[in-house]
N, C-alpha and C positions, 0 to 999 in steps of 0.2 A: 517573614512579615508581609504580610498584604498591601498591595500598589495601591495607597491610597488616591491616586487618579482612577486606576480601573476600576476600586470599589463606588466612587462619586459618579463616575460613567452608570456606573448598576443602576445605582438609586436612583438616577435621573430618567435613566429608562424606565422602570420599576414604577415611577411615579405620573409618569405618562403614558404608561399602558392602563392606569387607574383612572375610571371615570369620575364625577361626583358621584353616585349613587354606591361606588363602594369605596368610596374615602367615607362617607357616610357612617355605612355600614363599620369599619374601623373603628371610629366614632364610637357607637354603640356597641362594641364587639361584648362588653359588660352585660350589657341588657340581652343578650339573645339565645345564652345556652337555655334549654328546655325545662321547665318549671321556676323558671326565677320571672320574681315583679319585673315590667318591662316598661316599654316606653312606646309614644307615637308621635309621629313628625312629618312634619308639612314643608314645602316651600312652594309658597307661591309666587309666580313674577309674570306680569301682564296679564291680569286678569284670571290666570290657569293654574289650578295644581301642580305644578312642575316634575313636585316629587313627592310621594308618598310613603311614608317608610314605617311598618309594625313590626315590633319584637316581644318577644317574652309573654307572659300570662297577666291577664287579669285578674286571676281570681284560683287563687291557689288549689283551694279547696276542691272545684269542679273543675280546674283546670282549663277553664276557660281561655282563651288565647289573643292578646290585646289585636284588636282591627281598627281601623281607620274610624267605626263606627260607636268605639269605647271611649265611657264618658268618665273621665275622672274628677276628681275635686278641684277647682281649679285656685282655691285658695285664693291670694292675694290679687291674683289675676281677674276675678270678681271684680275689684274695683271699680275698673273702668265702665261696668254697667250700673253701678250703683250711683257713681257720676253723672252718667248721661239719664238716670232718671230722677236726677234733679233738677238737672238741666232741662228737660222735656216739662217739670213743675212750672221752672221758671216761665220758659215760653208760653207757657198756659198761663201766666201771670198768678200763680199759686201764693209766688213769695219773691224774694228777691236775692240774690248773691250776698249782698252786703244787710242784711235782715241780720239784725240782733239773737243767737240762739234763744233767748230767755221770752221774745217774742214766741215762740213754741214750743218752747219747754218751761214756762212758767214755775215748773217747781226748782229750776235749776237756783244756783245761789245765785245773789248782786252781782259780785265779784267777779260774773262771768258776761254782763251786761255788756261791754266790747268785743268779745266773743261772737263773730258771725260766720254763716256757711261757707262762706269761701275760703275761709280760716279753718274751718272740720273741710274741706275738701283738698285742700294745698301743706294738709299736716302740720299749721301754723297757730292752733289754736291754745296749745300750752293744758290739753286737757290731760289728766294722770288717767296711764294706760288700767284697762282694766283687767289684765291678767295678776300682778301685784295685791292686789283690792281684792280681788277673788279668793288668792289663795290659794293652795296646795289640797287643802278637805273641800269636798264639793259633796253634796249631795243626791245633786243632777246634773245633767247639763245647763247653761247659763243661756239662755237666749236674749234676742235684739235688746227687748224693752227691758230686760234685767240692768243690761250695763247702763243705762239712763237711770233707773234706779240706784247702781253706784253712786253713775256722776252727780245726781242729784244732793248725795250724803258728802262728797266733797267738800272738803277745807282750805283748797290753794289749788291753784293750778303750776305748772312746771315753770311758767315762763309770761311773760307779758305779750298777748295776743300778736300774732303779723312780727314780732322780734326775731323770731327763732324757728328752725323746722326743728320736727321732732315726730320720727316714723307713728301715728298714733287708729290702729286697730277700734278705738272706743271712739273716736268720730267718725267711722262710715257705721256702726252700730249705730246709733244716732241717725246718721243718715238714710237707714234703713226706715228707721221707725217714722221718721218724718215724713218720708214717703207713704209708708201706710195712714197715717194722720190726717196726711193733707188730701189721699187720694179716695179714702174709704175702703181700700181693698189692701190684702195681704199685700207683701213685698213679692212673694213670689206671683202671686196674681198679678200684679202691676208688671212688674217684669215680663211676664208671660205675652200677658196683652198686648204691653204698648212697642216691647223691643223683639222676644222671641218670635213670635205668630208672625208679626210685623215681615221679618226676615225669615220666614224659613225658618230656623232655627228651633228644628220641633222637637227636640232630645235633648233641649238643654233647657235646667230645671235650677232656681233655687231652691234646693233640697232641707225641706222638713217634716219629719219623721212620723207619718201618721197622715199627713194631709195631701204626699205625691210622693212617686214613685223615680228612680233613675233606673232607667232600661241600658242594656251593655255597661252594666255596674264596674269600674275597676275597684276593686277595694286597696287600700294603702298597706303596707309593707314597711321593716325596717330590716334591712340585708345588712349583715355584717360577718365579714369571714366567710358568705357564704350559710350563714345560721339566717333563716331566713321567721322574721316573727312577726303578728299581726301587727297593724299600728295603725285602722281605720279610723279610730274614733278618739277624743280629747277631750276636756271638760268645754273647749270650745268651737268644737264640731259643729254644733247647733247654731251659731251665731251668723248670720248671711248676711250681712249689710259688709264686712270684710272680708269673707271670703267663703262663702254656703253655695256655690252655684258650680253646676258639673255640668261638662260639654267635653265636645271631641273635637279633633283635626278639621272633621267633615260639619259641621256646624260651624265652626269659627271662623273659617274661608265665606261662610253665608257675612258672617262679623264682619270682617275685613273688608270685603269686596261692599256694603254698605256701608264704610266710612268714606269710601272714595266720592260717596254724594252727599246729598243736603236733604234724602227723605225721612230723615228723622229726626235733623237738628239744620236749625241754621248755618251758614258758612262761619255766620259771625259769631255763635254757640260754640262750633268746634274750635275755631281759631284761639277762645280763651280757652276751651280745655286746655290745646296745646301749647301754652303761651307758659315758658317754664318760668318757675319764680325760683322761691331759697329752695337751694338743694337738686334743679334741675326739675320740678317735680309741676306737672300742669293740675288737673282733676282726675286722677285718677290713672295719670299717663306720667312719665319721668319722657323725659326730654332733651335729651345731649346729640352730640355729635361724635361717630362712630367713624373714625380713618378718614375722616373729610367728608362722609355722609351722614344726614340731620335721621334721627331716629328717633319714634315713639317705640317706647319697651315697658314691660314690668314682670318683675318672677312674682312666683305665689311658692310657698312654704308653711305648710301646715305637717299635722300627726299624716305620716304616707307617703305623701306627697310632694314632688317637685316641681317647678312649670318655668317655661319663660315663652312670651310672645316679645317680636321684636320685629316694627313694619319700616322700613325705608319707603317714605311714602313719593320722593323726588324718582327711585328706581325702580316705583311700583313693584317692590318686593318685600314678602313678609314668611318668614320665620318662626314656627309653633313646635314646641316639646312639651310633651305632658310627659312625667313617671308618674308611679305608683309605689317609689317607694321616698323614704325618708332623707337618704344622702346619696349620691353627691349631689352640691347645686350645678343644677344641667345652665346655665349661661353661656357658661363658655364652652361649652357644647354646642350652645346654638350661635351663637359669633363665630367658633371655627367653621361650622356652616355658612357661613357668612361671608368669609375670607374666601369662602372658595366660590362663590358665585357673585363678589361684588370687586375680585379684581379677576 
């Protein structure tokens, strides 16, 4: 039988011979044999890239190899831009937080007259999701203005406005369109303009199909066993006000490193993104506290793809995973990340 002292001696040495960069690597040990969908990861802390880490392929087919400079779908993680370019409305005096939806969406029913944007940005609004309402048969893809089209043919809503969270995909679709409405320009044009160009951030795109392009394409993945199968595209692939916009490690450090100022929103703008309500949840940002340190996070999960961003903004450190493929949810992937550079 083995000296369970001398074997705890091993390990502990074993464990302190290990840097972060290959606890990391462990981490990921999944994502890096040679032709499997892969992943890319960031840590940044004081301003710097700290660590940089690529595995696996982007792109099965030509065998592309995921870089620092691969833009994947970034799903639910979209949000937070779709937020802040309401936010950016507001400032411009476009409209108001607490503005009646029916006030801009006129076809929508009565019964959603207490229904306001800060209610579609805080997942408070009680509006029925529109994957249900869609449907299994599709014909095409469904985009922005389609699911406002649902909501409009709506009978009830889920819940009594500001009562209740309730995760809802069919108000940032909504918030998408508003923005094109109130601005005169596409969602991704607007985007483009006032937040990516803004920052640098010149590779990252609300992606629609015909009108722009993703350069360092990851396409999405479903690995299972090892059987590895396409899974880029959904019936709501097309929808970008929740989650249509693809960027990389090296772009979103451009993100990150501009939320630490006030050039694109107010102090007092950001302060109520991050101002968590029901569910922990601010505009576009979830808002808890992580081992005793206060955290902004959110995963995305669509057809492919996985993501999680997660900033500790008190230890000026931030945490970025993109996959390309469908499972597992990388979170606590990126929190084990976390443990190891925040104790």
């Amino acid at each position: 039988m083995r000296n369970p002292v001398i074997l705890l001696l091993v390990l502990i040495l074993v464990g302190c011979s290990m840097n972060q960069g290959d606890k990391i690597d462990q981490l990921f040990a999944d994502y890096r044999p040679g032709g499997t969908p892969g992943a890319s990861v960031m840590i940044i802390k004081d301003g710097q890239a700290l660590d940089v880490r690529s595995y696996g392929v982007a792109d099965i087919e030509t065998g592309a190899l995921v870089s620092p400079a691969t833009n994947f779908r970034l799903a639910s993680v979209t949000k937070q831009f779709t937020a802040t370019a309401i936010l950016l409305l507001v400032e411009k005096a476009r409209l108001q937080l607490d503005d009646s939806i029916r006030q801009h969406f006129p076809m929508f029913p009565e019964f959603m007259d207490d229904i306001t944007i800060r209610h579609l940005l805080q997942h408070t609004s009680g509006i029925e999701d529109y994957e249900p309402i869609y449907g299994d048969q599709f014909p095409e893809q469904i985009l922005d203005r389609g699911v406002v089209d649902l909501i409009a043919n709506t009978t009830s809503t889920y819940f009594a406005p500001g009562t209740e969270y309730r995760y809802s995909n069919s108000a940032y679709a909504i918030l998408a369109v508003l923005v094109e409405d109130l601005s005169g320009q596409s969602f991704p044009q607007f985007l483009d303009q006032h937040i990516f160009s803004q920052l640098g951030m010149n590779e990252t795109v609300a992606y629609r199909r015909g009108t722009n392009e993703v350069t360092n394409r990851a396409l999405g993945y479903k690995v299972d066993l090892r059987k590895i199968e396409p899974a880029d595209q959904s019936a709501w692939s097309a929808i970008l006000g929740d989650g249509g916009v693809y960027s990389s490690v090296m772009d979103l450090y451009k993100w990150d490193q501009a939320l630490y100022d006030n050039d694109l929103l107010s102090v007092e703008m950001w302060a109520q993104a991050w101002t968590p309500e029901l569910e922990n949840y601010g505009f576009g940002w979830r808002i808890d506290d992580y081992k005793g340190h206060r955290r902004l996070h959110h995963s995305g999960s669509t057809s492919g793809f996985r993501n999680f961003m997660q900033r500790f903004p008190n230890e000026k450190m931030t945490i970025i995973v993109l996959t390309n493929r469908a499972e597992p949810d990388v979170a606590p992937l990126a929190e084990q990340i976390a443990d190891l550079y925040l104790n």
